[in-house]
N, C-alpha and C positions, 0 to 999 in steps of 0.2 A: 551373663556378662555384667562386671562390674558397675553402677551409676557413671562411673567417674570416667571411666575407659568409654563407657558412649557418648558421654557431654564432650571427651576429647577429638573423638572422633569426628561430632557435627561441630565444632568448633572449627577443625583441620578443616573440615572439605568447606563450609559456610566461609572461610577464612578464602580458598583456593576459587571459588565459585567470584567470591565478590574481587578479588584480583584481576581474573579474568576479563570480568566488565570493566572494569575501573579506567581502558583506555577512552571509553565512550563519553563525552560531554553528554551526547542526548542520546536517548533510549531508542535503540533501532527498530523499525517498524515492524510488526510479527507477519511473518510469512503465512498466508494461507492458499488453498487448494487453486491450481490451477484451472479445472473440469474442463469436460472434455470438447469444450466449445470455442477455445481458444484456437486463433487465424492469423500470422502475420501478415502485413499488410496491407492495414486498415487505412483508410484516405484520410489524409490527415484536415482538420475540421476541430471546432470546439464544440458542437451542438450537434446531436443524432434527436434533438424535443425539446420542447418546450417545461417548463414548470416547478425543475429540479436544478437545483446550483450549487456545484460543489467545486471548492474551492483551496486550495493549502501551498503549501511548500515543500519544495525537495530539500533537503538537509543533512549535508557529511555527520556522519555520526561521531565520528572522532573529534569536530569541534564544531559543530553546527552550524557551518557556513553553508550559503545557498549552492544549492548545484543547476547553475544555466544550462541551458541545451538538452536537460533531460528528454530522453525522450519516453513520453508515458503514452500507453496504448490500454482502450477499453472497449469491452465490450458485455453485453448485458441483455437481458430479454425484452423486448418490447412489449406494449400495452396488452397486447395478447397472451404474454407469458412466453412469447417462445423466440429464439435466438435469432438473430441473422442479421446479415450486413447491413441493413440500415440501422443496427443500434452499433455498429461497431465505430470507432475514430481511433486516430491518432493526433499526437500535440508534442508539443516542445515547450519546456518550463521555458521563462522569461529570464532574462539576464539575475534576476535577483531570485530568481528561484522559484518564482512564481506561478500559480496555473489555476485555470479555470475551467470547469468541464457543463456543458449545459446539458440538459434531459427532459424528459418527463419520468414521474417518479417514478423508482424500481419495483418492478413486479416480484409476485412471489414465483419457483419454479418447484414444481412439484411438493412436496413438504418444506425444500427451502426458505427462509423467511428471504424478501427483499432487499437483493444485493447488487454492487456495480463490480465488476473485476476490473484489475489494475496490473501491470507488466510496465515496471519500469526501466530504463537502460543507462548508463551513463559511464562516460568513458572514465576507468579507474575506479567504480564498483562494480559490487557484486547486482547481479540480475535481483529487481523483489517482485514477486510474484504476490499480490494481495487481495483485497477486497472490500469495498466500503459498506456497512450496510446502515440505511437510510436510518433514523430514528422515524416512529411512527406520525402521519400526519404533518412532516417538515416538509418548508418546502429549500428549505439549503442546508447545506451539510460542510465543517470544517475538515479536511483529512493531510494532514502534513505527513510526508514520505521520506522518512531516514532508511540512508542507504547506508551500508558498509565497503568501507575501503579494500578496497582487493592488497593483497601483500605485493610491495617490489620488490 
């Protein structure tokens, strides 16, 4: 295939790719794995421990206004490694979009390295399904949550 006919090609589609973002002010939060340890209706509460503080905001991805009311739901293993309702909670971002979750810090789960799961809801997006994982040794963690706009 010609040079020139493939520089056109990653031109086209790199051209079609960055359009596609382009409605996003801020860059939407990456989706990762639910596992198979997720429960709805966890008691809503800011602290399942002590030691670990994480902290961020919920954010329209179209123009990066706070989303109040969010509702975020977590859950994660306890000091032991292993799952269950006393590490679960639920929360509701603050009028400015704000939130705070307390713990002690995240264990590791089998090969897993050290992570919190996150399911956030809010009326007029899309569900995100995430996960924070600690940096080594911290005892707080920043994690601001861009959601996307559902279509009307």
């Amino acid at each position: 295939m010609p040079i020139l006919l493939v520089l056109a090609i990653i031109t086209t589609w790199s051209t079609l790719v960055i359009a596609k973002e382009a409605p996003y002010q801020c860059e939407p939060t990456v989706e990762d794995e639910m596992g198979p340890f997720y429960r709805p209706d966890a008691p809503y509460r800011n602290s399942v421990g002590t030691g670990y503080l994480l902290v961020g905001t919920i954010k329209a991805a179209h123009d990066c206004s706070p989303i109040a009311a969010a509702k975020i739901e977590f859950w994660m293993t306890g000091p032991d490694g292993r799952y269950g309702d006393a590490w679960r909670a639920t929360l509701l971002s603050a009028e400015n979009g704000t939130y705070y979750f307390v713990s002690h810090a995240a264990t590791e789960f089998g090969s897993r390295r050290p992570h919190i799961h996150l399911r956030v809801t809010a009326k007029d997006f899309a569900p995100l399904v995430t996960q924070h994982y600690p940096g080594a040794d911290t005892g707080e963690g920043l994690f601001d949550l861009i959601l996307i706009p559902v279509p009307k």
